[in-house]
C-alpha positions in Angstrom: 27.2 -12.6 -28.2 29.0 -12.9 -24.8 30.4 -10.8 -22.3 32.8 -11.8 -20.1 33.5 -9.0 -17.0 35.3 -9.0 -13.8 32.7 -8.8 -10.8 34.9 -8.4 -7.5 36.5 -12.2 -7.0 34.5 -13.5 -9.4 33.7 -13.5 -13.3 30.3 -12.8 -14.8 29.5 -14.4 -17.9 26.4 -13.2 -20.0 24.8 -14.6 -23.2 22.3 -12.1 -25.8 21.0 -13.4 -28.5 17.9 -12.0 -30.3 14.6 -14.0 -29.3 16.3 -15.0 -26.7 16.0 -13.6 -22.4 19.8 -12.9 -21.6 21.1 -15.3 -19.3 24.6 -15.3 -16.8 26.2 -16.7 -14.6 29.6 -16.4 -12.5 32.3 -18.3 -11.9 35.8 -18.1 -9.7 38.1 -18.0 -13.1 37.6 -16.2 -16.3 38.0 -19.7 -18.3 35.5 -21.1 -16.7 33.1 -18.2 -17.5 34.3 -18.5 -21.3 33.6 -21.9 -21.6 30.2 -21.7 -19.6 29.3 -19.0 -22.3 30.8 -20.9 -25.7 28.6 -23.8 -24.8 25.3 -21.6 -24.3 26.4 -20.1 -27.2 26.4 -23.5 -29.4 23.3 -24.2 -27.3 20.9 -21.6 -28.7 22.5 -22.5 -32.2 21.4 -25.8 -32.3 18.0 -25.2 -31.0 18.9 -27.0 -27.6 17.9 -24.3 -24.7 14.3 -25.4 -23.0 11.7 -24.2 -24.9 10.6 -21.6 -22.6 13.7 -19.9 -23.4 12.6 -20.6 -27.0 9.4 -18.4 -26.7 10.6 -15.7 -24.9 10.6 -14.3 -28.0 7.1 -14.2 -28.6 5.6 -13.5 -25.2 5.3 -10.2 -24.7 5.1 -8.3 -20.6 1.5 -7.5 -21.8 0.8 -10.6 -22.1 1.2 -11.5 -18.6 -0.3 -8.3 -16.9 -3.2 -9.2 -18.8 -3.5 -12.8 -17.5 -2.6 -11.7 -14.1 -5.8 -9.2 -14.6 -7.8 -12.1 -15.2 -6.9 -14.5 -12.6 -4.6 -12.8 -9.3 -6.3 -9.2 -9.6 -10.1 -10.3 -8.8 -8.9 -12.1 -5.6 -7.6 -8.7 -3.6 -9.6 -6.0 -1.8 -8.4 -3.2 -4.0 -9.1 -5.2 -6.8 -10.8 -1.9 -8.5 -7.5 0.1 -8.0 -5.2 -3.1 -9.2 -6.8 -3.0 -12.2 -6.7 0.4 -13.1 -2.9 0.7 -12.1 -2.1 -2.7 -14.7 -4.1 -0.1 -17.6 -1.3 2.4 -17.1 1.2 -0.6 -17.3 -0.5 -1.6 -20.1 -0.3 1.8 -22.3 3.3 2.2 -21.6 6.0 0.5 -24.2 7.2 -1.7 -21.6 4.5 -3.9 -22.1 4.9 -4.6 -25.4 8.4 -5.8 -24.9 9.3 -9.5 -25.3 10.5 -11.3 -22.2 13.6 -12.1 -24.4 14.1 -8.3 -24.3 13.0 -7.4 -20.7 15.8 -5.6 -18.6 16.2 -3.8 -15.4 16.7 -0.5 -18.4 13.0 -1.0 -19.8 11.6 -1.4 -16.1 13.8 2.0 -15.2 12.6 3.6 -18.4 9.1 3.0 -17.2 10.2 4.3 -13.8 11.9 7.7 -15.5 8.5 8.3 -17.3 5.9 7.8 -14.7 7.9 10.2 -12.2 7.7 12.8 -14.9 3.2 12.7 -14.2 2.7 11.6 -11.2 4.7 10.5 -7.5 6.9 8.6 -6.4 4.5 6.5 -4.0 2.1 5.7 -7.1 5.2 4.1 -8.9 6.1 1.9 -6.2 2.9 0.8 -6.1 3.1 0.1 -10.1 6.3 -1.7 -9.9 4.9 -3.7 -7.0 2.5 -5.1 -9.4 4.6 -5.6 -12.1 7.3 -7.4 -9.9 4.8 -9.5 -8.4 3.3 -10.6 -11.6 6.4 -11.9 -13.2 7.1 -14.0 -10.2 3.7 -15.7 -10.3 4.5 -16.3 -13.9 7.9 -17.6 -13.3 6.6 -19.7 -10.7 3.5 -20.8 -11.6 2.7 -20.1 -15.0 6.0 -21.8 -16.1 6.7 -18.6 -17.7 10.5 -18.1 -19.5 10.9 -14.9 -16.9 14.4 -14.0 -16.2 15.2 -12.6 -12.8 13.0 -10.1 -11.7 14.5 -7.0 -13.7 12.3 -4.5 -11.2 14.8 -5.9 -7.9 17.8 -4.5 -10.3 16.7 -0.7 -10.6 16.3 1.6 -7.5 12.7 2.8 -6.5 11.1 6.0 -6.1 12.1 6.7 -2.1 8.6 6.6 -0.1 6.8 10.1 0.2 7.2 10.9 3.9 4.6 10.0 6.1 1.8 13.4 6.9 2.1 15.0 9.8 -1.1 16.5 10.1 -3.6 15.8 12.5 -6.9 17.9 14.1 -6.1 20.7 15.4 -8.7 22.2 17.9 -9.2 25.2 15.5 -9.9 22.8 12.3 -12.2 20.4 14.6 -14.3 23.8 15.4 -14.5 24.7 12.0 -15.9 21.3 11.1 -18.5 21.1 13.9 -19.6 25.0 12.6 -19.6 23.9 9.4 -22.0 20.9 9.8 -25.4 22.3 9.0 -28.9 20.6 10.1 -29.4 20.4 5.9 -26.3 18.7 5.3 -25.3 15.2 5.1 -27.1 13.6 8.4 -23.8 11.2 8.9 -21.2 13.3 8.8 -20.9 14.4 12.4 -21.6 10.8 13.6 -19.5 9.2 11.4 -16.6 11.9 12.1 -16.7 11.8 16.0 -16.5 7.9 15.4 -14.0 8.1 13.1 -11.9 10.4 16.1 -13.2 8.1 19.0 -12.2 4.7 17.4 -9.2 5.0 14.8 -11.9 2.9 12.1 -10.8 3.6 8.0 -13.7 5.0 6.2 -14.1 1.8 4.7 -14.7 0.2 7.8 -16.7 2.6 9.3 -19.1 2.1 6.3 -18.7 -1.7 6.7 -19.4 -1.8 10.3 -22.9 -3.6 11.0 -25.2 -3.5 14.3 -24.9 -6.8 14.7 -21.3 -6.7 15.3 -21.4 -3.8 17.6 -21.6 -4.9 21.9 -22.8 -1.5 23.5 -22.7 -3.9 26.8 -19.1 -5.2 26.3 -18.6 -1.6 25.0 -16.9 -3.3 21.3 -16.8 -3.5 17.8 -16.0 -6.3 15.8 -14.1 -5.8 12.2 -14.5 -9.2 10.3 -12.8 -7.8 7.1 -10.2 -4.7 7.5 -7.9 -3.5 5.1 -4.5 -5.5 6.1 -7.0 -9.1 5.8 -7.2 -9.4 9.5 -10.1 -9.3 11.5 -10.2 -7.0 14.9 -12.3 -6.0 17.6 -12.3 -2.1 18.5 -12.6 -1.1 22.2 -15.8 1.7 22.5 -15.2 4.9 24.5 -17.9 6.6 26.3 -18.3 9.0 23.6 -18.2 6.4 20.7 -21.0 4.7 22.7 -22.8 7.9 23.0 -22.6 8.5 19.3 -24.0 4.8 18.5 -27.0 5.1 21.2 -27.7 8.0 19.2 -28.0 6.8 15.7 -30.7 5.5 14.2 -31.0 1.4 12.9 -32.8 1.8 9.5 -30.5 -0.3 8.1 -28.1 -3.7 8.4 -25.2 -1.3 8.4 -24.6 1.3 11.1 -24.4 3.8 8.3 -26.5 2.7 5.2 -24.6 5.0 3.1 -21.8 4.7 -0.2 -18.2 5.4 0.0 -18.7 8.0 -3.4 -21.5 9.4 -1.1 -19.0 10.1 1.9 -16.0 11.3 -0.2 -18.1 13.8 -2.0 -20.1 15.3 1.4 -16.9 14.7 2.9 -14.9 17.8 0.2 -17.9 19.6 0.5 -17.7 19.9 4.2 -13.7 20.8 4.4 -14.5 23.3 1.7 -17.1 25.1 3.6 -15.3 25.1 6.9 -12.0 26.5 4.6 -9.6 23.0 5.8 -9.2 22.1 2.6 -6.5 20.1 3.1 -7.2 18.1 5.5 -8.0 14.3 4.9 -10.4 12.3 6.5 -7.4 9.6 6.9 -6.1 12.7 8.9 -8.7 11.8 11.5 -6.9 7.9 11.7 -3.9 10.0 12.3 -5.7 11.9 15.1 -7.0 8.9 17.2 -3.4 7.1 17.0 -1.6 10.1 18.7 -4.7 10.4 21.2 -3.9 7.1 22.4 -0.8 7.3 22.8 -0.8 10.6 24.8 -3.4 8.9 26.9 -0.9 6.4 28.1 -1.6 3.2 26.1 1.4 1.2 25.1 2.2 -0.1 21.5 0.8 -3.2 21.8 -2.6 -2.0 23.2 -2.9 1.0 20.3 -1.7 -1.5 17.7 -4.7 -3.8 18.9 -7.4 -1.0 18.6 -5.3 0.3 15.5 -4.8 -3.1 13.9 -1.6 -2.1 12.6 0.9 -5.5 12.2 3.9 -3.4 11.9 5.2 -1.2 14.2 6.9 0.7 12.0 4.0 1.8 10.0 2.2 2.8 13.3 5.2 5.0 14.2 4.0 6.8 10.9 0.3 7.3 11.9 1.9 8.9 15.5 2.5 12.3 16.1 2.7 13.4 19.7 2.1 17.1 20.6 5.8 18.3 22.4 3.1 20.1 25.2 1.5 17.3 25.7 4.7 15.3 26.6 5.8 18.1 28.9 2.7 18.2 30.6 3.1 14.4 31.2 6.8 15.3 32.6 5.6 17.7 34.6 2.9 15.4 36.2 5.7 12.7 36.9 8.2 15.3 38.4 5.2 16.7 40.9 4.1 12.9 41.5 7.9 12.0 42.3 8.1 15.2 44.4 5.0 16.0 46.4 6.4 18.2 48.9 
């Protein structure tokens, strides 16, 4: 049946009809939009709308997460994560609904139900799937999708960005709680992980032969954004590699499971349980920035692409800023 409603200036028209996606469109006068919607109308009567429209009855939103499993999901980095994200799409009712019956009310159904378990970050990053898989459909599958129904609803609001980073009393308690029977790595990988701003990941990924003691560099052919960079040493970082050991291809021959696990172990024993070894990331940023680099030359050892995200992985001590002042004022004032 059609509904006809004012819009502002304009009219809306919109046709239902069961099988069938809804489908609307506006016009300057409210004959217009009648018309539009008396033809559609006859239309879907007499069999005459494409037949993608035709089968929107009888393809379901599974049905596409599951093809976009198959052949989009095994082409991204976090392919492992992707997957287990479209599961939990999967085991919700919205995926057995029809594309005839999708709305922006299913998708903030979905929404309502997942905030009730878990937060509000882990949705976005749900509905950025699902929104991404019904415009690859749409527009390359040939897919009857109607417009993107997860634009419609409002998202979770992002969590705010942490704030935490290694304070001198935490680092201590690390360094005491790093015993010559634990994990050989850890304090390596950790002062590395402070010196150079490296992920986990690619601090695991890092191999000798992309690390230049003599140009004092490390080279990141694969990083988590796609793009490859090249990390400036420090002393220390240099220091730290002289020291390790080559055993192995990889600067440390060692599993990510292996890490994370050593990694809880050792902020349980030195009673920082709360700290994160992204935390570290976090730590580095702000260090370079209170050492007097500018954005583009922290972005560059970073290899963050926005600056806005950077901002979130910077937190500058207030002391440390006044001390800076204070330095200026006495330069500016010598006498």
């Amino acid at each position: 049946m059609a509904t006809i409603r004012k819009r502002g200036s304009s009219w809306q028209a919109q046709v239902r009809r069961e099988g069938y996606p809804a489908i609307s469109k506006s016009f300057s006068t409210k004959a217009d939009a009648l018309s539009w919607a008396r033809d559609k109308e006859r239309a879907i009567e007499r069999a005459e709308l494409p037949v993608g429209l035709r089968q929107a009855g009888s393809i379901t939103v599974g049905d596409l997460l599951k093809r976009y499993e198959e052949s989009i999901t095994p082409s991204k980095r976090g392919a492992r994560f992707e997957r287990s994200r479209i599961r939990t799409l999967l085991g919700h009712q919205l995926a057995q609904a029809s594309l005839a019956k999708l709305s922006p009310a299913l998708v903030a159904r979905y929404r309502d139900d997942r905030l009730a378990t878990v937060s509000g970050d882990s949705v976005r990053r749900e509905l950025t799937i699902l929104r991404h898989c019904l415009t690859v459909a749409k527009r390359e599958w040939d897919a009857p999708v109607p417009s993107s129904p997860v634009l419609s609803i409002t998202l979770p609001e992002p969590s705010k960005a942490r704030d935490q980073r290694l304070e001198a009393e935490a680092n201590q308690k690390l360094r005491a709680a790093i015993g010559s029977a634990h994990a050989w790595y850890l304090r390596p990988l950790i002062d590395l992980a402070i010196e150079t701003g490296m992920r986990r990941g690619e601090l695991l990924a890092l191999v000798w032969s992309h690390v230049s003691l003599e140009r004092r560099t490390a080279h990141l052919p694969i990083t988590k954004n796609g793009h490859a960079r090249t990390v400036a040493l420090t002393p220390k970082a240099i220091e730290v590699l002289r020291g390790l050991p080559r055993t192995d291809a990889r600067v440390f021959p060692v599993s990510g499971n292996a890490v994370r696990l050593a990694w809880e172990r050792l902020r349980g024993r030195a009673g920082v349980p709360g700290l994160r070894f992204h935390d570290l990331r976090h730590e580095t940023v702000s260090r370079f920035f209170e050492a007097g680099l500018s954005v583009p030359e922290v972005a560059l050892l970073s290899g963050h692409r926005d600056t806005r995200m950077l901002m979130r992985y910077t937190h500058l001590r207030p002391e440390a800023i006044a001390e800076k002042l204070a330095r200026a004022a006495a330069e500016a004032n010598p006498g």
